[in-house]
C-alpha positions as CSV (number, residue, x, y, z in Angstrom):
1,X,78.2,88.0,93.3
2,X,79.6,86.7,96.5
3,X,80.8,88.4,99.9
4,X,83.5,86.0,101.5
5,X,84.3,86.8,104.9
6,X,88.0,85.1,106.2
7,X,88.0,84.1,109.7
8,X,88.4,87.1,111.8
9,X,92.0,88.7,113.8
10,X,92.0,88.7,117.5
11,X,94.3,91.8,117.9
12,X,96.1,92.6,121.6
13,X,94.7,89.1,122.8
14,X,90.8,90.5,123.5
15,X,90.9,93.8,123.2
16,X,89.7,94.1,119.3
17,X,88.9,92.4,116.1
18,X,89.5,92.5,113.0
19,X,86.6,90.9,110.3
20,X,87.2,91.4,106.7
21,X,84.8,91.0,103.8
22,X,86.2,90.2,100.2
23,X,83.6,90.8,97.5
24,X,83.6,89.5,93.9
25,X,81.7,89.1,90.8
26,X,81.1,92.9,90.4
27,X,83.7,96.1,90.3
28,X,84.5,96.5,94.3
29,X,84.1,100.1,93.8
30,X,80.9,100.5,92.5
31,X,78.7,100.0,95.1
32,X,78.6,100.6,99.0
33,X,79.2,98.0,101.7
34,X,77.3,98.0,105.0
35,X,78.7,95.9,108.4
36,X,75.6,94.4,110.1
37,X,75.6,92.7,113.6
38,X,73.0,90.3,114.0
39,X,72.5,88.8,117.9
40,X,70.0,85.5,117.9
41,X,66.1,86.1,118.4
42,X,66.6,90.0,117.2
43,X,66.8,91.2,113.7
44,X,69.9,92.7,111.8
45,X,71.5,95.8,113.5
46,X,73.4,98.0,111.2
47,X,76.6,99.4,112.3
48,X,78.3,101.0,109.4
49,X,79.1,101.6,105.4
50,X,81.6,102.6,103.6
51,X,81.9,103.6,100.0
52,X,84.9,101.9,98.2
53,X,85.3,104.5,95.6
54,X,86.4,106.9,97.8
55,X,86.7,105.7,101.6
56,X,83.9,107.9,102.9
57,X,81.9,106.1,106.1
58,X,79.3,106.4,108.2
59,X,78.9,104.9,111.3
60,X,75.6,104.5,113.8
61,X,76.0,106.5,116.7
62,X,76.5,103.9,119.2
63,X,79.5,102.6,117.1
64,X,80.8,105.8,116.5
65,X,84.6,105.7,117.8
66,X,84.8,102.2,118.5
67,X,84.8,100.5,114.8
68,X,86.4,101.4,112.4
69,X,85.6,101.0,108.2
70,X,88.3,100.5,105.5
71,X,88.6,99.2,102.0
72,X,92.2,98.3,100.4
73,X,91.5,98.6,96.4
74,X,94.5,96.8,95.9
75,X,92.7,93.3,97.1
76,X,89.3,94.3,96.9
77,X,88.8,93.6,100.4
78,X,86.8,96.2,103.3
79,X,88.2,95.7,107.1
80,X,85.9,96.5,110.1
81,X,87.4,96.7,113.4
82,X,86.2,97.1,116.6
83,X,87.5,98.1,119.7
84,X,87.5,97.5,123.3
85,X,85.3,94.9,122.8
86,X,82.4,94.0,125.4
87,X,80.2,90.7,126.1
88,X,77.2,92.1,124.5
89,X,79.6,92.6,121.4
90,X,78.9,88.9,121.2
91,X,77.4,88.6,117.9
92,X,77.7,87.1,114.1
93,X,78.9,90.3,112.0
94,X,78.0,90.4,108.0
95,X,79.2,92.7,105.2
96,X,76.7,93.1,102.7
97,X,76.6,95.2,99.3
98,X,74.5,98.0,99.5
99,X,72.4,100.3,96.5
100,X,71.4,103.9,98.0
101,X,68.9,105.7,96.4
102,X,69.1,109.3,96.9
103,X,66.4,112.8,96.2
104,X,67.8,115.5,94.0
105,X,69.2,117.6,97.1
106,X,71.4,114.6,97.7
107,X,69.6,113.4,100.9
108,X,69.6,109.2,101.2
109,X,66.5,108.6,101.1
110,X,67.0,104.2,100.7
111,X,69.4,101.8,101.1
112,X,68.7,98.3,100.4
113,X,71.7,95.5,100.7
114,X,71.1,92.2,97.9
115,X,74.0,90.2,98.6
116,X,75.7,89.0,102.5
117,X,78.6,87.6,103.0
118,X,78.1,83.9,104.9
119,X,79.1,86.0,108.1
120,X,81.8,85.9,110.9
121,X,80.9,84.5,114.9
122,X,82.2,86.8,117.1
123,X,82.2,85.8,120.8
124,X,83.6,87.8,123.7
125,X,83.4,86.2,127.3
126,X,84.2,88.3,130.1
């Protein structure tokens, strides 16, 4: 199993980027994808996931509006963009494939991610 990621899209010169994340050696569909930000000297921040069967995601609240989650089942590949990018957006950015584990009333009760990609640099300078 391997997450690639391609070298990221500057889009409207700074004002967003766009990572993507191709997955292989397993059916794309089958499992969730998660988008982590990791800044040096702090641990892995999660930011959002996105289930590939369907195209249902779920963002953390402080990236809620400015990133955005999609798959394309045609290529197997999920897209994260993020908007009006800030310094402190400065960062290296992961996919990762992700197994939920859920109660019988449906509530998530674990997620655990086995597989990264080799992650993207991101760098925004003011």
């Amino acid at each position: 199993v391997q997450l690639v990621h391609p070298g990221a899209e500057l889009k409207n010169r700074v004002a967003s980027v766009k990572g993507s994340c191709k997955p292989s050696g397993y059916t794309f569909s089958v499992h969730y994808i998660d988008w982590v930000r990791q800044v040096p000297r702090q641990g892995p921040e999660w930011m959002a996931r996105i289930d590939p069967e369907n195209g249902n995601t779920k963002y953390a609240q402080q990236y809620q509006g400015r990133v955005t989650f999609t798959t394309d089942s045609f290529t197997n590949t999920a897209y994260a963009e993020m908007a009006n990018l800030r310094s402190e957006d400065t960062a290296v950015f992961y996919c990762a494939r992700t197994f939920l584990r859920f109660r019988r009333d449906k509530k998530m009760v674990a997620a655990q991610s086995d597989f990264w990609g080799q992650g993207a640099q991101v760098a925004v300078s003011s």
